[in-house]
C-alpha positions as CSV (number, residue, x, y, z in Angstrom):
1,X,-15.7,5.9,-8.3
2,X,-13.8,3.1,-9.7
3,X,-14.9,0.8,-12.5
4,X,-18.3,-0.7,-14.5
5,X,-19.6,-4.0,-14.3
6,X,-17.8,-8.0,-15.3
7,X,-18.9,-11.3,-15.6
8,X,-18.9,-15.1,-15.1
9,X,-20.9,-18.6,-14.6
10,X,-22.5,-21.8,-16.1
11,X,-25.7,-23.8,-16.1
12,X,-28.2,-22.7,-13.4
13,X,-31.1,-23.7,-12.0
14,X,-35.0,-23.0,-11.4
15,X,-36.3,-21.6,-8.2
16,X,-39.4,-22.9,-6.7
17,X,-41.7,-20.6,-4.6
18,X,-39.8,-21.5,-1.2
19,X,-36.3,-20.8,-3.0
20,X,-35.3,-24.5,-3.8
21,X,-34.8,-26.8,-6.4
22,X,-37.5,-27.2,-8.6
23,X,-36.2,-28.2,-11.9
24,X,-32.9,-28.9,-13.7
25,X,-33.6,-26.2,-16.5
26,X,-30.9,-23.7,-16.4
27,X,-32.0,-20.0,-15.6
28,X,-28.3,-18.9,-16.7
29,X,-27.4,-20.6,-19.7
30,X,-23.8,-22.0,-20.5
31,X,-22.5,-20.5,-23.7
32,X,-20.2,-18.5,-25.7
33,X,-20.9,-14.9,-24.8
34,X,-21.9,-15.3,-21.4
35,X,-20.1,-12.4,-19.1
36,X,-19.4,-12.5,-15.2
37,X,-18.6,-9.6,-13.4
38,X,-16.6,-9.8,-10.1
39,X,-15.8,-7.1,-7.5
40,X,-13.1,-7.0,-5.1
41,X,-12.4,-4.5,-2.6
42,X,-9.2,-2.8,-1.8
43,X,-8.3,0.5,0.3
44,X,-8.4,2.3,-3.3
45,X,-11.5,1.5,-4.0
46,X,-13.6,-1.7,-5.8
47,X,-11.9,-3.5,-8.9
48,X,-13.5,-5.7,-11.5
49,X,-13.0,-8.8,-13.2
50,X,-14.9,-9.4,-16.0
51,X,-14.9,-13.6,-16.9
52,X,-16.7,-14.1,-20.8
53,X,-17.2,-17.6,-21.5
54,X,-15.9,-18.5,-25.2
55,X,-16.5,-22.0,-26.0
56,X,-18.3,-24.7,-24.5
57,X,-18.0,-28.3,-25.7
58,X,-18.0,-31.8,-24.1
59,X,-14.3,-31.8,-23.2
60,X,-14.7,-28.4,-21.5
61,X,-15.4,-25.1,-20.8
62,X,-12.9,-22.4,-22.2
63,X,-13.2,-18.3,-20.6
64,X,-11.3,-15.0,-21.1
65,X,-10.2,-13.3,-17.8
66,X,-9.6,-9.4,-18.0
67,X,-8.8,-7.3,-14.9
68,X,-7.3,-3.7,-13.9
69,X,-6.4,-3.1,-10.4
70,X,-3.7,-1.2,-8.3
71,X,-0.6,-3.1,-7.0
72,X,1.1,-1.3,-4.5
73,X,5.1,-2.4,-3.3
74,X,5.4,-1.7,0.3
75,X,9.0,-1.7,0.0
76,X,9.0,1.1,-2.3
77,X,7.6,4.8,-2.6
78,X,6.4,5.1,-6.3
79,X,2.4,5.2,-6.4
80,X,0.7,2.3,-6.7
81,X,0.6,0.9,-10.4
82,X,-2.0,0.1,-12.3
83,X,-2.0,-3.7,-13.8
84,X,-3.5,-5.3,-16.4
85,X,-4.3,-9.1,-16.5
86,X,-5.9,-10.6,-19.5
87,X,-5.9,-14.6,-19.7
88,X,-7.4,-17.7,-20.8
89,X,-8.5,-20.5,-18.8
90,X,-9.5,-23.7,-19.7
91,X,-11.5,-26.0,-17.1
92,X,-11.9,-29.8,-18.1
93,X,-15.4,-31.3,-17.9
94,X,-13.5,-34.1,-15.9
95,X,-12.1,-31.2,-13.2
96,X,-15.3,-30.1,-13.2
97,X,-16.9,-32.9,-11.4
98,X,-14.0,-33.6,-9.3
99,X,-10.7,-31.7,-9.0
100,X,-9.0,-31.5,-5.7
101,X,-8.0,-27.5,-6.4
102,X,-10.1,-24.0,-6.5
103,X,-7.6,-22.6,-8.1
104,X,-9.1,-18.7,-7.7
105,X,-5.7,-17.1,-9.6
106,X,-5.5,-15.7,-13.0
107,X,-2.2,-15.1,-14.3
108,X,0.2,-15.2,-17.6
109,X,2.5,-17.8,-15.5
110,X,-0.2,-20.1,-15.2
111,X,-0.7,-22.2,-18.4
112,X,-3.8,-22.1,-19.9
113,X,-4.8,-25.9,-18.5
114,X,-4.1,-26.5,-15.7
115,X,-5.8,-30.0,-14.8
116,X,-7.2,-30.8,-11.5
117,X,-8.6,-27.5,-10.5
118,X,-11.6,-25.5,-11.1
119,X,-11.7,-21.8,-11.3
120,X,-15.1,-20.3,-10.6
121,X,-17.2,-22.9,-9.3
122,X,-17.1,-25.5,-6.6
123,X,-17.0,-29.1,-8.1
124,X,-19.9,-31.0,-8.9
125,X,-18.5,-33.7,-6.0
126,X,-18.8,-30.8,-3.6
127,X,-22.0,-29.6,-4.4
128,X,-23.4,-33.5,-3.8
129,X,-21.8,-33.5,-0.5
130,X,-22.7,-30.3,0.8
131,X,-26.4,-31.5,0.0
132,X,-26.5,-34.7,1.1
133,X,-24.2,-34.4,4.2
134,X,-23.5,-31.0,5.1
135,X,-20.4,-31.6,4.9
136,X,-17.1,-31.3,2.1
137,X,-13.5,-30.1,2.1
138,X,-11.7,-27.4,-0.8
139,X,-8.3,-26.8,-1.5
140,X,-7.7,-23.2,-2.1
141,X,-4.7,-21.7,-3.8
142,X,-4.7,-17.6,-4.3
143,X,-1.2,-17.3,-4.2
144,X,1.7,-18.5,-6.5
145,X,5.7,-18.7,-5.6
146,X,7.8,-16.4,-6.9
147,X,9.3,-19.6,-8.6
148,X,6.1,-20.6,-10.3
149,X,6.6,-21.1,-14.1
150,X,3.9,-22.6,-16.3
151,X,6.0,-26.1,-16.5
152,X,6.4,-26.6,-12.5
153,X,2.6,-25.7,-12.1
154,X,1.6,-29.1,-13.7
155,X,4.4,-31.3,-12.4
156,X,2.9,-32.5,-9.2
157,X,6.4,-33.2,-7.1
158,X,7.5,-29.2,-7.8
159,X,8.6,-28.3,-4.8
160,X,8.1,-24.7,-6.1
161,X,4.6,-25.5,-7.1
162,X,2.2,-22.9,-4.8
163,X,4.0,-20.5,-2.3
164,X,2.4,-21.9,0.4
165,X,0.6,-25.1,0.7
166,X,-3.4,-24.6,-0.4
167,X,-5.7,-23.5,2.1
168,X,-7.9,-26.9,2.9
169,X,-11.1,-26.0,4.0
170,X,-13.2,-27.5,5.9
171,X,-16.9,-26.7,4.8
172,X,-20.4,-27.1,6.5
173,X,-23.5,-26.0,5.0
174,X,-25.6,-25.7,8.6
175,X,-28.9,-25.0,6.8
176,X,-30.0,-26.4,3.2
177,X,-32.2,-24.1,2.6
178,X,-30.7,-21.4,0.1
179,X,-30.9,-17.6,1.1
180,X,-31.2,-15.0,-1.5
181,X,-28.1,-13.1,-3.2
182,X,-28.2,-9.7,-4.9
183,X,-26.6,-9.4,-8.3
184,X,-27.5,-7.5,-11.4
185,X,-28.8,-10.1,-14.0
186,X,-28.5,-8.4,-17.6
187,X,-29.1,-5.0,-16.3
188,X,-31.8,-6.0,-13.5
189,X,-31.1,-5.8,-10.0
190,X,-32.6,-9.9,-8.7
191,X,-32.0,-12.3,-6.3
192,X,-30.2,-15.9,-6.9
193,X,-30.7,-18.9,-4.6
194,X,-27.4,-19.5,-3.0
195,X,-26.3,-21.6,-0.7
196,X,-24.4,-19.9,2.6
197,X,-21.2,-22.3,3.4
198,X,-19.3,-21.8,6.5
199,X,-15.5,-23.0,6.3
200,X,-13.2,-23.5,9.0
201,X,-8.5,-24.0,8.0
202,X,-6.6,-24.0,11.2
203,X,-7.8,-20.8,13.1
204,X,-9.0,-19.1,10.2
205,X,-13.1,-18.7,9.3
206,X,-14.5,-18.8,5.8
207,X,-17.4,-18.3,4.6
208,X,-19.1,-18.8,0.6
209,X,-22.5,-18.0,-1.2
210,X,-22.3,-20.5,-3.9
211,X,-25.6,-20.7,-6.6
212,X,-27.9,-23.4,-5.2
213,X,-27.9,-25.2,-9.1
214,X,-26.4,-28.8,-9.1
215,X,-25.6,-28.2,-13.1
216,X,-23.3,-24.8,-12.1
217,X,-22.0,-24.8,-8.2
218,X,-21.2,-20.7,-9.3
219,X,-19.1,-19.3,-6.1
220,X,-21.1,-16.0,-6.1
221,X,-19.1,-15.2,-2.9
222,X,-16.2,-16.0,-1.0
223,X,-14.2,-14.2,2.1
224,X,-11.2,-16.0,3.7
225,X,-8.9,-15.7,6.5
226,X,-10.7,-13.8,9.2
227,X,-11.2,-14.9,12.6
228,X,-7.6,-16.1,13.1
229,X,-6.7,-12.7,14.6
230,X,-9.9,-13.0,17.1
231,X,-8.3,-16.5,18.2
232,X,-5.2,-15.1,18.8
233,X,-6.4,-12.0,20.8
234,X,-8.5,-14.3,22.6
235,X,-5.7,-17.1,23.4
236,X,-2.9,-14.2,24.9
237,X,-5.8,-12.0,27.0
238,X,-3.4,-12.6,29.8
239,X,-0.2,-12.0,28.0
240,X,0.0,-8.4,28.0
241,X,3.5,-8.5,26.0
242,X,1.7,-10.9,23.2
243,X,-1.6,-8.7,23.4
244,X,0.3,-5.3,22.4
245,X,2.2,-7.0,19.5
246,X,-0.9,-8.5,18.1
247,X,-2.1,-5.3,18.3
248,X,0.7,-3.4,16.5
249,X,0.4,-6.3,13.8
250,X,-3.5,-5.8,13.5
251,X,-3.1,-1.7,13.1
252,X,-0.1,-2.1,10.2
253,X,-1.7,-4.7,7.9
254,X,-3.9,-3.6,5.2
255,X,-6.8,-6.0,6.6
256,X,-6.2,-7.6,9.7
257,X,-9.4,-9.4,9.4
258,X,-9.8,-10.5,5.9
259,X,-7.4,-12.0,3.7
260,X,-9.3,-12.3,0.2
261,X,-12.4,-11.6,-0.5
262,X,-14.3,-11.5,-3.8
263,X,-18.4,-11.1,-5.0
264,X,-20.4,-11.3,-8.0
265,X,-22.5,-8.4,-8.8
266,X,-23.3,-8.7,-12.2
267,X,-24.2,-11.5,-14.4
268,X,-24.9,-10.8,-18.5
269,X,-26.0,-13.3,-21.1
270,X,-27.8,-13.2,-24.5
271,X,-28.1,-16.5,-25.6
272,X,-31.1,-17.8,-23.2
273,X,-34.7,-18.9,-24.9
274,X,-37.9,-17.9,-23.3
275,X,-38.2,-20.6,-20.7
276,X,-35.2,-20.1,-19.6
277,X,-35.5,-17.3,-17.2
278,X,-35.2,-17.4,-13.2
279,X,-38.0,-18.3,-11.6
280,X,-38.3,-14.6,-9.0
281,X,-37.9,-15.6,-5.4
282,X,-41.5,-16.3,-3.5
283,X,-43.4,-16.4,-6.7
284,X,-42.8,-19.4,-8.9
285,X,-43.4,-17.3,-11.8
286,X,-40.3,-16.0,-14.4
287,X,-38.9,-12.6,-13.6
288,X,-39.5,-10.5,-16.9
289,X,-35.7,-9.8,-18.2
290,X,-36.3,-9.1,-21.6
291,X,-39.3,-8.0,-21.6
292,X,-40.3,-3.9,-21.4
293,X,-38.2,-2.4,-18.0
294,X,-38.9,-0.1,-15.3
295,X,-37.8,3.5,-15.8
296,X,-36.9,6.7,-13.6
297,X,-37.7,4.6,-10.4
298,X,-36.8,7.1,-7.3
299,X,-33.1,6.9,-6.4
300,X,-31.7,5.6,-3.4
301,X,-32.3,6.9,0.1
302,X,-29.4,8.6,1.3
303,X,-30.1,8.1,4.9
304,X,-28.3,6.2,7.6
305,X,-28.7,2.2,7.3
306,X,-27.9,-0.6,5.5
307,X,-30.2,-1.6,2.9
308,X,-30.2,-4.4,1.1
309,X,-32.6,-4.0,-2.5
310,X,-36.2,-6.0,-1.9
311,X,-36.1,-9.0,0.2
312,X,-32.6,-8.6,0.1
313,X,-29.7,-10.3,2.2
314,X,-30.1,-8.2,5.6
315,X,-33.1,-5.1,4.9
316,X,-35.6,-7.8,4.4
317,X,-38.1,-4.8,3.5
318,X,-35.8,-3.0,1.3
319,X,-37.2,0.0,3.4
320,X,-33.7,0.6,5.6
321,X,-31.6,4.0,5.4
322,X,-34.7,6.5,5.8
323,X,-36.1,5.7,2.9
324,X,-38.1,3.5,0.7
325,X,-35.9,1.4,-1.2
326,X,-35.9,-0.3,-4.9
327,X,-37.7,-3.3,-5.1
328,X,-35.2,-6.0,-6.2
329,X,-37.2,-8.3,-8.3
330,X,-39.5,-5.7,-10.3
331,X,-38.0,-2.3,-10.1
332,X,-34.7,-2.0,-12.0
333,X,-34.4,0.9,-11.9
334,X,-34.8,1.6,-15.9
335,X,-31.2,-0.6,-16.4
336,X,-30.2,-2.9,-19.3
337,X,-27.5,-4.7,-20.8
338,X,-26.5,-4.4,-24.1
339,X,-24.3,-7.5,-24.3
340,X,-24.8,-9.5,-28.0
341,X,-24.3,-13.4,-28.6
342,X,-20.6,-15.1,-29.7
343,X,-20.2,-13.3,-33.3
344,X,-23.4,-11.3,-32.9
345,X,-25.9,-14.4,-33.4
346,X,-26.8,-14.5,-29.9
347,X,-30.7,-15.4,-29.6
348,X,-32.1,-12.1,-28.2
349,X,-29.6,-9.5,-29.1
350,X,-32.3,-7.9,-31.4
351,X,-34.3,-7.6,-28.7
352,X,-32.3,-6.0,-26.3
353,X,-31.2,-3.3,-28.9
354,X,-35.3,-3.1,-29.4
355,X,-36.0,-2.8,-25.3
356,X,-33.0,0.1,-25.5
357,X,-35.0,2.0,-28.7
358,X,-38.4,1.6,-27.0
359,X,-37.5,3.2,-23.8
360,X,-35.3,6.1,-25.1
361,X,-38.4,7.0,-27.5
362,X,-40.1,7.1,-24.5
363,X,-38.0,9.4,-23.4
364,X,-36.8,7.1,-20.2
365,X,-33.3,7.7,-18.6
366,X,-32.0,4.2,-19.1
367,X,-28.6,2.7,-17.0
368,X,-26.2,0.6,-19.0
369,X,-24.1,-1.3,-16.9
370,X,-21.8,-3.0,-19.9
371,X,-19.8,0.2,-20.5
372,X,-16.8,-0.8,-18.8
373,X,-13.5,1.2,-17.5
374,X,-10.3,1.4,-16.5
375,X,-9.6,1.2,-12.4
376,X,-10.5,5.2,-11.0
377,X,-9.9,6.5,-14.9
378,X,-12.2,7.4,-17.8
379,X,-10.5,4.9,-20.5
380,X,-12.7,2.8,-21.9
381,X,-11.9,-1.2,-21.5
382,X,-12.3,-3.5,-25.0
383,X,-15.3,-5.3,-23.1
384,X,-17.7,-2.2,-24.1
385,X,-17.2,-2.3,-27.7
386,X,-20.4,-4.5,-28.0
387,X,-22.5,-1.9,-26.1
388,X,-21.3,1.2,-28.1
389,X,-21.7,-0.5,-31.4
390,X,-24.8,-1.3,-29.9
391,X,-25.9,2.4,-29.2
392,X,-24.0,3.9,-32.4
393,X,-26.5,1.1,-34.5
394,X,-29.1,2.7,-32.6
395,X,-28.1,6.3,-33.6
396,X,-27.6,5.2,-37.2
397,X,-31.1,3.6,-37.7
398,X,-32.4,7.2,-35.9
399,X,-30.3,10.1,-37.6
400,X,-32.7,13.0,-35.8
401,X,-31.9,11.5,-32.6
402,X,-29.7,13.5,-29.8
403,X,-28.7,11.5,-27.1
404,X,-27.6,12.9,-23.1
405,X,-25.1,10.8,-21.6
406,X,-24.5,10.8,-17.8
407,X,-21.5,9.3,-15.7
408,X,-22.2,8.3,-12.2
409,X,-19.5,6.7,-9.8
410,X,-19.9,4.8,-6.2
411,X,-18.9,7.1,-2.8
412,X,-15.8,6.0,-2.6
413,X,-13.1,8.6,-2.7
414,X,-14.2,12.8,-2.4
415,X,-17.2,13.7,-4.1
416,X,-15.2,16.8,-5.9
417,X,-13.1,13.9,-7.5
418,X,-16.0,11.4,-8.0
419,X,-17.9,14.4,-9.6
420,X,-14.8,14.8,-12.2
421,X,-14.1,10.9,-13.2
422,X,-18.1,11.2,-14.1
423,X,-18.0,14.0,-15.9
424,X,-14.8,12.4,-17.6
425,X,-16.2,8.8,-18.2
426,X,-19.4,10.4,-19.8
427,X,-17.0,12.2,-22.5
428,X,-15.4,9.3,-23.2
429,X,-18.3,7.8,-24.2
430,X,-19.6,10.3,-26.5
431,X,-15.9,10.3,-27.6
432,X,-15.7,6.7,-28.5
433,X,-19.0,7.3,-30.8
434,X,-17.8,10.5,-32.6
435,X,-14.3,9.0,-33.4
436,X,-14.7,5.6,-33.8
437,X,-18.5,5.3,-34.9
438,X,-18.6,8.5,-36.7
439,X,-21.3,10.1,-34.8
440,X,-21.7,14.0,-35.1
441,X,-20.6,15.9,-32.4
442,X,-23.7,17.8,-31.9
443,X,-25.9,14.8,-31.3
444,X,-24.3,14.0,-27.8
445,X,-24.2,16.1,-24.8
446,X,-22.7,14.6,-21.7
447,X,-22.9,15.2,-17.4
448,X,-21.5,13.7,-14.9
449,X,-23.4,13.5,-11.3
450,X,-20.9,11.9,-9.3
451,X,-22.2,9.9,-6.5
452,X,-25.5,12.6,-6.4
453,X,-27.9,9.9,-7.7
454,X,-27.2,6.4,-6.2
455,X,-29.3,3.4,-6.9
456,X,-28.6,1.4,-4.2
457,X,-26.2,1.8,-0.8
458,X,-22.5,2.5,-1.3
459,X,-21.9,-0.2,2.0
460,X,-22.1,-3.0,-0.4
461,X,-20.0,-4.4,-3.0
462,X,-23.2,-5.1,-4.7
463,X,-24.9,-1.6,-4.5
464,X,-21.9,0.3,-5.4
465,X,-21.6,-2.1,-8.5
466,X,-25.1,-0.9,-9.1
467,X,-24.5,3.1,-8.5
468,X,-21.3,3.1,-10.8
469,X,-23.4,3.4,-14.6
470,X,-23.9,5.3,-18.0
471,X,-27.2,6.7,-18.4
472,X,-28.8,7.4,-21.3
473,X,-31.4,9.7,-22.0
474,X,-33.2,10.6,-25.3
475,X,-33.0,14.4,-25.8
């Protein structure tokens, strides 16, 4: 169900064969054209944000937000409404190293500076810290007043600055030793060296997976506010009063035990050289991301467990749920990202469009994971125009070629409706080619699957990000 991948990021690092730091060469480069996908979850399902880095220079680093999620009013009882959010942030080389905020908002009201705060990394000052000692504090702000306006944002003695106070975490990084994190790397399902933080505000627990690279702190993770609620229960066992009206508050709110929670699942860039690939976890030797993919690998066991892709977070075997699962590092499951370079120049964009050609002449069912859409619709988002001009190149350089394209969607929501928004999302694609790319009709035939062939598990932000694809399939 729901929507395709989104982006994010900066410099990262080089993984040595017991997952630490073996080099300052950056595995994910910083440049124009890089794309960071982001899902959070909601009781509707999971919503995207996709973060494209535009320009990079030495006073900063500028990016383009886009997201499309449900907002529901409690106080009213119209349907929840769809909204929009498309923004520019800049971040200041100087914030970078060493801004007091995370701000982790994006909205119109916020200009599109706003110095002293990061937005999608932890600072450079942090990162030190949290190396050397263990040990570092981060003010989080994820709510704005009513009152905010883009001139009381930056005037420090606003009284209507934040709605509440930022968060002030307390952090602790108990072991140094990164763990691996699961995300999609331009198309391929990997593992990234992150570092697991553990952050303690008040009563509340936090905890953040943030990419072990001291050139690009990336937050890959983050879930705040829980715990408090356990404390509470915990501090009024005897009250029996106190224990019933923490237990009415606990079954009316949305999530008792989480306030905000976010994960990357998909990272997408096209402007890397050859030696600048991620060094695969255990092996000291670059994972092959360009080079020719794995195809029609088995789909996902459908039986009970959770698992994790590889020598992933929690599965460690990848062989959970009844099933053999996917390894994470070599078998993508025949998936690729199509994204090109800032104004097409990006180094490797050719090849890419010449890794999609091979395997559709091989007549391989290929995922693409850059076709991006609306929240639980079919319309196309702007962020997929690259990837259709992309396949309709493709198509124009091949005029005999027929092409099958296939929708599938997470579990989320019925499978009757999950079966329809496929079916609908793979129209749309062969719509988008025949109207605006001028692609005959009869060339494209579409199907959607549903939720029938899953990639990975649907209990995972990750593996649902991975299930929830257009495939393509040589006819």
């Amino acid at each position: 169900m729901n929507t395709h991948p989104i982006v994010l990021t900066f410099p990262l690092l080089l993984i040595a064969s017991n997952v630490s730091v073996a080099a300052t060469t950056p595995t994910i480069p910083l440049c124009p054209g890089l794309h960071i996908v982001t899902a959070i979850n909601q009781s509707s399902g999971d919503y995207e944000s996709i973060k494209r880095i535009t320009s990079v220079d030495d006073s900063g680093v500028t990016l383009h937000y886009s997201s499309e999620h449900e907002v529901d009013d409690p106080f009213s009882d119209k349907p929840p409404e769809l909204v929009a959010t498309n923004v520019t942030r800049r971040i200041l080389h100087a914030d970078q190293q060493k801004a007091p905020y995370y701000l982790a908002i994006f909205s119109p009201i916020l200009p599109e500076t706003v110095p002293n705060s990061t937005a999608i990394s932890l600072t450079d000052d942090n990162y030190t810290r949290l190396k050397t000692t263990g040990k570092a504090d981060v003010s989080i702000v994820t709510t704005l007043n009513f009152s905010t306006t883009p001139e009381n944002v930056l005037d420090p003695d606003s009284p209507y600055r934040w709605w509440f106070a930022p968060s002030v975490y307390a952090l602790e990084l108990p072991e140094k030793t990164p763990v691996p994190f699961p995300v999609l790397l331009n198309g391929k399902p990997v593992e990234l060296p992150a570092l697991h933080i553990k952050g303690l505000f008040g009563e509340e627990k936090a905890e953040f997976f943030v990419l072990d690279d001291p050139h690009n702190p990336l937050i890959l993770k983050f879930r705040l506010g829980f715990g408090a609620d356990e404390a509470l229960r915990a501090k009024f066992a005897d009250d029996p009063v106190m224990t019933k009206m923490l237990e009415e508050i606990a079954a009316t709110s949305p999530a008792p035990s989480e306030r905000d929670s976010l994960q990357v699942t998909q990272i997408t860039f096209d402007c890397h050289n050859s030696d600048d690939l991620p060094i695969a976890t255990n092996t000291g030797k670059p994972l092959e991301i360009s080079g020719e993919f794995d195809t029609d690998t088995e789909p996902f066991p459908t039986g009970g467990g959770g698992a994790n892709s590889g020598s992933g977070m929690d599965a460690g075997t990848g062989n959970s749920g009844g099933g053999t699962g996917t390894g994470s590092m070599s078998n993508g499951a025949g998936s690729l990202s199509l994204g090109q370079g800032a104004g097409g120049n990006g180094a490797g964009s050719g090849n890419k469009a010449a890794e999609l050609e091979k395997a559709l002449q091989k007549g391989d069912k290929v995922d693409i994971y850059d076709i991006f859409f609306s929240f639980n619709s079919a319309t196309l988002r702007p962020e997929s125009d690259e990837t259709l001009t992309t396949i309709a190149d493709l198509l124009n350089k091949h005029p005999d070629w027929k092409l099958a394209i296939g929708g599938h969607t997470d579990s989320i929501a019925s499978d009757s409706f999950n079966l329809d928004l496929s079916n609908q999302r793979a129209v749309a694609v062969k719509t988008a080619l025949v109207e605006r790319f001028k692609i005959a009709d009869s060339r494209l035939s579409t199907q959607g699957y549903g939720e029938a062939s899953p990639r990975d598990t649907n209990d995972t932000l990750e593996g649902r990000a991975r299930n929830r694809r257009v495939e393509l399939r040589k006819q």
